[in-house]
GUTORTOR-322707 format. One line per 5 residues: number of its first residue (from 1); for each residue x, y, z of C-alpha. Coordinates in Angstrom, 3 decimals, decimal comma. Example, Ala and Ser with C-alpha at 12.3 -4.5 7.8 and 13.67 -1.06 7.14 Angstrom:
# residues 2
1> 12,300 -4,500 7,800; 13,670 -1,060 7,140 $
END
This chain:
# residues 387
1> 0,896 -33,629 -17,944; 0,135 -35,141 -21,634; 3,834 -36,142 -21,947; 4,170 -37,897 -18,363; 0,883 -39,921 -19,358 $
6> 1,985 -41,161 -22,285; 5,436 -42,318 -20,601; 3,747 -44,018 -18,468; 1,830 -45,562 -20,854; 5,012 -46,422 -22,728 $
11> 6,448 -48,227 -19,706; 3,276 -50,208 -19,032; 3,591 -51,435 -22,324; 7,228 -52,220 -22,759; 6,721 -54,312 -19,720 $
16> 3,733 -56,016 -20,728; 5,476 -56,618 -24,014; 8,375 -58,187 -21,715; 6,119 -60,463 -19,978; 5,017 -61,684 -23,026 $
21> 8,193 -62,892 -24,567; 9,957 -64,150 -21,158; 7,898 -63,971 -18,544; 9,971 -64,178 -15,387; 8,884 -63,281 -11,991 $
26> 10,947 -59,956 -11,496; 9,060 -58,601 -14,706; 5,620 -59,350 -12,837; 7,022 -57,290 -9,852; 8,546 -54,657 -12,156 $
31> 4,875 -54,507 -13,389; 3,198 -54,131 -10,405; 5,733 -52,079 -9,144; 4,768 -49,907 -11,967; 1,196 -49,914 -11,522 $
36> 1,181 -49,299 -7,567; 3,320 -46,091 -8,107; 0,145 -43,489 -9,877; -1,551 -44,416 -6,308; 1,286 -43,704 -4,133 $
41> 1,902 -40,734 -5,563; -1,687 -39,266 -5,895; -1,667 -40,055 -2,095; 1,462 -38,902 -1,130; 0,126 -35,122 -3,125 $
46> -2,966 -35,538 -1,277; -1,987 -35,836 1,847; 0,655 -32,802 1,292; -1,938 -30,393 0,230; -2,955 -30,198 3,885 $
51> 0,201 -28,180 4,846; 0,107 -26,182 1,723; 0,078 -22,491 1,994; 0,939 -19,727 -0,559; 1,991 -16,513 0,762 $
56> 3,392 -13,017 -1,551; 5,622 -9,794 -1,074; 6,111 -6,565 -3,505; 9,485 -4,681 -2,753; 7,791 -1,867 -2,816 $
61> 3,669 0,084 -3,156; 4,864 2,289 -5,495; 7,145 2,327 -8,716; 7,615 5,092 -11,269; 6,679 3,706 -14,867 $
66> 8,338 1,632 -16,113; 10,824 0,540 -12,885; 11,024 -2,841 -11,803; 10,030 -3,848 -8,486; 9,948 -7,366 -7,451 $
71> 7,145 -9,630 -6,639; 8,304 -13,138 -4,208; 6,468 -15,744 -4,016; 6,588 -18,214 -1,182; 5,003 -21,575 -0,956 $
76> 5,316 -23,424 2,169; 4,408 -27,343 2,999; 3,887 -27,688 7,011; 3,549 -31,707 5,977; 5,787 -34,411 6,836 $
81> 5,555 -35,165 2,754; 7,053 -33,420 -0,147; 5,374 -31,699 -2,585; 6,637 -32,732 -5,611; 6,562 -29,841 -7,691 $
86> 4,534 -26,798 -7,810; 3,440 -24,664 -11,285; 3,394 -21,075 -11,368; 1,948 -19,621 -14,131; 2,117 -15,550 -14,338 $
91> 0,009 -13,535 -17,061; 1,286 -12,414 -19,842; -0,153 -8,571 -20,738; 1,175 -6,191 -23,683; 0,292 -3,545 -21,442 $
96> 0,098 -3,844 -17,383; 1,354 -5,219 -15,594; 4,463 -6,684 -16,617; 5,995 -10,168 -15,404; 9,991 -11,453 -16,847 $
101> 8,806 -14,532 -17,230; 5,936 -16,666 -17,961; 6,320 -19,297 -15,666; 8,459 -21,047 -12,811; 8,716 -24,515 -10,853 $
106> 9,456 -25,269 -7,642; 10,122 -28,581 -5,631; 9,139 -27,759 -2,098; 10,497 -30,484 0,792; 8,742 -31,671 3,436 $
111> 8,502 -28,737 6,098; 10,493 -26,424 4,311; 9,944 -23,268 2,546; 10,758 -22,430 -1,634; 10,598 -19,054 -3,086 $
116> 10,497 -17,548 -6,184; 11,084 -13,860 -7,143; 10,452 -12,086 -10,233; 10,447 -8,884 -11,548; 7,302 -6,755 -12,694 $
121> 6,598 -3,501 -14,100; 3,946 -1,412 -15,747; 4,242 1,505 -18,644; 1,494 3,049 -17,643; 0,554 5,009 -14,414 $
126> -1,951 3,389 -12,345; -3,206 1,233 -9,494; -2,699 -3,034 -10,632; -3,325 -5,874 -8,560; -0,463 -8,166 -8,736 $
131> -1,060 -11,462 -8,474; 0,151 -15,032 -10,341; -2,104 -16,038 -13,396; -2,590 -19,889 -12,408; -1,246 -22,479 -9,728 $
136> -0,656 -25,679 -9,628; 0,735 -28,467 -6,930; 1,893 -32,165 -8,635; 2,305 -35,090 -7,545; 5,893 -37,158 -8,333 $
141> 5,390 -38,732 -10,786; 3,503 -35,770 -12,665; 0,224 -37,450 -14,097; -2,015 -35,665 -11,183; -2,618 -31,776 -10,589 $
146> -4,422 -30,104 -8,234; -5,108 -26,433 -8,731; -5,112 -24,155 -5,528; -5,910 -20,787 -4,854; -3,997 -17,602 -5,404 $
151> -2,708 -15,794 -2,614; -3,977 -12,284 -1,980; -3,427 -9,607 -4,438; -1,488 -7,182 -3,826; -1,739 -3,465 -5,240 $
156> 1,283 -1,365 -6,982; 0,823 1,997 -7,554; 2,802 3,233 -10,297; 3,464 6,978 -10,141; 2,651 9,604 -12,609 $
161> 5,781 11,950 -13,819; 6,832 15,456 -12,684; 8,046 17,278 -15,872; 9,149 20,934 -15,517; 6,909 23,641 -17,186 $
166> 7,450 27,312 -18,470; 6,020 29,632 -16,391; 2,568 29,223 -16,533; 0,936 33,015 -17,439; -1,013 32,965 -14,262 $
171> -2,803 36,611 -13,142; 0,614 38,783 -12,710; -0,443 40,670 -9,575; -1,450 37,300 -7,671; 1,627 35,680 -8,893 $
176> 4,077 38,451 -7,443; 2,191 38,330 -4,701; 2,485 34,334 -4,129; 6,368 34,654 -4,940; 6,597 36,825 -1,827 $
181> 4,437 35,030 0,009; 6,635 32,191 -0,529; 9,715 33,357 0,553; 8,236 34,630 3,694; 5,362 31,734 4,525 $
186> 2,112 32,580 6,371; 3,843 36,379 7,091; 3,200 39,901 5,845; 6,183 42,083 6,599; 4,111 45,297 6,025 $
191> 1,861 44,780 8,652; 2,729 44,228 12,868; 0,541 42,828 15,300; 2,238 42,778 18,093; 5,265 42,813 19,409 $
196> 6,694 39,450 22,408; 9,913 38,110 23,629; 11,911 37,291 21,256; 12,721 33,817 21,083; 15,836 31,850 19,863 $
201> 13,706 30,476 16,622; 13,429 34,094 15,452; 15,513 35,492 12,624; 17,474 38,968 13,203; 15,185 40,744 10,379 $
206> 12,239 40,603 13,210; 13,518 42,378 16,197; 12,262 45,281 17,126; 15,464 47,299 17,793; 13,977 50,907 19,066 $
211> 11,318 48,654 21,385; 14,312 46,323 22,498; 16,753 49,389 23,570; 13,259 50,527 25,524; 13,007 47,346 27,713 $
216> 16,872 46,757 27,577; 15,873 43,140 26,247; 15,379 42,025 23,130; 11,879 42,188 21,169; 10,658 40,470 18,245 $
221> 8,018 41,603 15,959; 5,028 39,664 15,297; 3,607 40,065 12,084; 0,074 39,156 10,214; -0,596 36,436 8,379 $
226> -1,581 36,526 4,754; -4,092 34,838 2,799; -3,125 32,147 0,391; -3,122 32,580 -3,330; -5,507 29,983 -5,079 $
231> -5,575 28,156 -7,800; -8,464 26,284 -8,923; -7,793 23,209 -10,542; -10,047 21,026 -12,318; -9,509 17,494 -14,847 $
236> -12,145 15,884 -16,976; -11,637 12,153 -15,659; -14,798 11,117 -17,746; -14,449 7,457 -19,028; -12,072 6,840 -22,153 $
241> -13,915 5,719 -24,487; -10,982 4,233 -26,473; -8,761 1,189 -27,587; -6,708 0,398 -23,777; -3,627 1,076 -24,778 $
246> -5,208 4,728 -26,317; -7,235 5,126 -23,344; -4,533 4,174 -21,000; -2,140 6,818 -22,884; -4,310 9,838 -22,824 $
251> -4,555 9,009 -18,606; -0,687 9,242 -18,420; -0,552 12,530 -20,301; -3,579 13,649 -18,289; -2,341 12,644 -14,807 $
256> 1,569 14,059 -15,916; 0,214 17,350 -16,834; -1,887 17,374 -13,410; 0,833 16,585 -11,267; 3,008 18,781 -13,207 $
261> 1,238 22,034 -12,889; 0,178 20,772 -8,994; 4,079 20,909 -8,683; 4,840 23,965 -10,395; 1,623 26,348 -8,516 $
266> 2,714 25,119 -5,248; 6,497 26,121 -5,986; 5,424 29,235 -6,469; 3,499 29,585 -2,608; 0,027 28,787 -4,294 $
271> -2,837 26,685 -2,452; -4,544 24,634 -5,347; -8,357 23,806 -5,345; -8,461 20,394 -7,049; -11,632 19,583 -8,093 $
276> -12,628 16,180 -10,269; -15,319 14,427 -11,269; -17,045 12,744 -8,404; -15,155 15,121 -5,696; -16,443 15,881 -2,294 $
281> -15,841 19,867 -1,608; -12,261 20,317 -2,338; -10,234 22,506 0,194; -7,413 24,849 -0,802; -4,544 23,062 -0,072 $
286> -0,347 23,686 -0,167; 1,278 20,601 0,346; 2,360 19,357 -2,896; 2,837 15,435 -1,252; -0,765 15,137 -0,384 $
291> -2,351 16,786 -4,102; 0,165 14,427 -5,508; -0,745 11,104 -3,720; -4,237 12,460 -4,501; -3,462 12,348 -8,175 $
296> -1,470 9,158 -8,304; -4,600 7,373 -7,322; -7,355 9,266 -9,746; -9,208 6,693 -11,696; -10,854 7,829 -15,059 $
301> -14,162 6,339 -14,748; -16,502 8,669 -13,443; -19,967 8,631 -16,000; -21,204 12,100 -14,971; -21,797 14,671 -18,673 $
306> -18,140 15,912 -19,119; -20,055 19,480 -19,866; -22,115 19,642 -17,356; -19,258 19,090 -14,768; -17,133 22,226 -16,557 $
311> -20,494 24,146 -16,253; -20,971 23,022 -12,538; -17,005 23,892 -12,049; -17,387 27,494 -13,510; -19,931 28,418 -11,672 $
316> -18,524 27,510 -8,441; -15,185 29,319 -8,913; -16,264 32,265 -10,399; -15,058 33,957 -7,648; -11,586 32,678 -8,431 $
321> -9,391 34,545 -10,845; -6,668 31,572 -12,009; -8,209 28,530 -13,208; -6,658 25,680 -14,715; -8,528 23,086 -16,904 $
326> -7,720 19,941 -18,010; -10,003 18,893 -20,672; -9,731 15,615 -22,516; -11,486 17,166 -26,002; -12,757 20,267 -26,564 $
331> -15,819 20,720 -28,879; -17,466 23,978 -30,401; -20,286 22,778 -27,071; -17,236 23,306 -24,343; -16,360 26,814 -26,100 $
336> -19,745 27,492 -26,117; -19,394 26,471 -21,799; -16,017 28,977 -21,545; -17,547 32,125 -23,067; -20,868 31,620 -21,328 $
341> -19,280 30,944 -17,752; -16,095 32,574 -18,025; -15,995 36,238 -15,936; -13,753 39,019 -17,393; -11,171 39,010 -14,588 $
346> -10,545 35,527 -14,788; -7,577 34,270 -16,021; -8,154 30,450 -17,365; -6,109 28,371 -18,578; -6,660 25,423 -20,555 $
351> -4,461 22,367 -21,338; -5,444 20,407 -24,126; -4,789 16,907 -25,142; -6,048 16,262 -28,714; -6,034 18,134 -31,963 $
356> -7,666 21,610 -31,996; -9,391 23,247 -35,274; -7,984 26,326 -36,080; -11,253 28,344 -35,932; -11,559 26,646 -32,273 $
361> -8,115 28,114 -31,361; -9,117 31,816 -32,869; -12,417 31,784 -30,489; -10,462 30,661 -27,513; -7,935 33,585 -28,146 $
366> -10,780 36,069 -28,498; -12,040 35,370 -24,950; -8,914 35,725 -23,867; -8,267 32,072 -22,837; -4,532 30,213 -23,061 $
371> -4,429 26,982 -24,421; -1,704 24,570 -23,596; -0,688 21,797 -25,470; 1,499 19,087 -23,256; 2,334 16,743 -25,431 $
376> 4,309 19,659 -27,238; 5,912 20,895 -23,732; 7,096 17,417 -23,548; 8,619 18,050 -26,610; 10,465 21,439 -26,129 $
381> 7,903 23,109 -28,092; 6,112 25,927 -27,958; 4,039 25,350 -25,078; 1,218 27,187 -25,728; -0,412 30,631 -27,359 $
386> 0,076 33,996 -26,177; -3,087 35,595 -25,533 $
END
């Protein structure tokens, strides 16, 4: 706006300068001309700004890191007068989200529509709120600016990653057991109830064939129901304190590893306690879609004691033999927490995301507790002790 100021000025001058060394009546008009046309703009970019109206789209909620999804912008003038340009300024982050490109103009006409549509991203899962840095309306001649407000954010959810895992060394009886289970959901083939009708939805391995030559019809057997195999899962979503992009990190190794062993458990016919920080009375659940939307949108800044959450955890599973920890850091304190808490016929597991002493690792052995470290199952390592 600078620049188109000091053009201005330029002109002014040149025709001043004009009038001075011939001064004929067309340079007078030329001059006033010049000097009428700041007002007729401003007031033409007034009057527009009473049909102005800002509106925004995402393609899509929800992206996987890293995925482009695009974000339209669409400004509309109701007024009988053109706006003569609008600025759209988007911000510019190192980390999340992500616009391809800094900025954009747009002439709108009068009762028309212009869009814009760019592409944005994020490398880190999440929840943003998209939404242009700055914008601006012009008038014509560019030396006035008005700015106006932002339309509504919208939210994009960017999805945490499934990667595959070895087979976890969950309690061997209760993982048989849950591989049965899920092949034949909700049913125990050892033990009839009853026998009804049989009805076109049932398979040929329940029909009661001695029963059905009895009644000359056929008869299906109706079996009981099992009990689901639990795991109880818990994460230490304490607040990272860290550098962002170290904070933001350790969250997308965190949340990976969640959803990850959340897919794997319920694979194997598993209902999966998932308990967090700030959780209201978890129930067991199977459906791998609802812990992972549950996941996606975990936020890691709950302030309650990191310890005295495991301690609270332990206590109320102790009934439960598998349990799976996520634990941000463990200290010689949250050993102190597993071998205090920590019943003899319950197998824990423990996936760790920073550096472990090697004195730490011993006494974690000696109770009998695996440790997991992700970041190396992300890298085809070994993915964690034997016990």
């Amino acid at each position: 706006m600078a620049k188109n100021w000091l053009t201005y000025g330029v002109v002014v001058l040149t025709l001043l300068l004009f009038i001075l060394l011939r001064p004929l009546p067309m340079t007078y008009w030329a001059l006033y001309a010049v000097l009428l046309a700041p007002i007729l703009s401003f007031l033409c970019a007034l009057l527009s700004q009473r049909g102005f109206s800002v509106s925004a789209k995402l393609g899509s909620a929800y992206a996987q890191k890293s995925e482009n999804v695009s974000y339209s912008l669409t400004i509309s003038n109701a007024s009988f007068l053109p706006c003569a340009c609008v600025y759209i300024r988007f911000p510019i982050s190192a980390i999340a989200p992500i616009f391809d490109c800094g900025e954009a103009h747009l002439f709108v006409p009068a009762r028309k529509n212009s869009s814009v549509t760019v592409s944005v991203s994020a490398d880190f899962r999440g929840s943003y709120l998209i939404s242009p840095g700055e914008l601006f309306l012009y008038d014509f001649l560019g030396l006035f600016r008005w700015k106006k407000k932002l339309p509504q954010a919208l939210s994009l959810t960017v999805l945490p990653c499934v990667h595959p895992l070895p087979t976890l060394p969950l309690d061997v009886e209760v993982q048989d057991t849950a591989m049965v289970k899920n092949q034949t959901p909700n049913e125990d083939y050892s033990a009839i109830s009853d026998l009804r009708k049989y009805e076109p939805s049932d398979s040929y391995r329940k029909i009661h064939w001695k029963a059905s030559a009895k009644r000359n019809e056929l008869i299906s057997k109706h079996f009981q129901e099992t009990e689901a195999q639990i795991v109880s899962l818990s994460i230490d979503n304490s607040t990272i304190h860290a550098p962002r992009r170290d904070a933001l990190t350790l969250e997308d190794q965190m949340t990976d590893a969640l959803v990850s062993v959340m897919s794997h458990c319920t694979k194997l016919g598993f209902s999966l306690i998932f308990d967090h920080m700030e959780a209201d009375k978890p129930e067991p659940v199977a459906d791998f879609n609802r812990l992972f939307q549950t996941a996606a949108h975990l936020t890691f800044d709950a302030n309650e004691d990191s310890d005295l959450y495991l301690t609270g955890f332990l206590n109320t599973h102790r009934n439960h033999v598998n349990l799976i920890l996520l634990l941000q850091d463990i200290t010689a304190h949250t050993i102190s927490i597993l071998q205090a808490h920590c019943t003899p016929r319950q197998n824990v597991i423990v996936f760790h995301f920073c550096e472990i002493e090697a004195d730490q690792m011993d006494k974690l052995q000696q109770l009998g507790i695996t440790c997991i470290d992700f970041c190396s199952v992300l890298a085809k390592e070994m993915p964690y002790e034997d016990k």
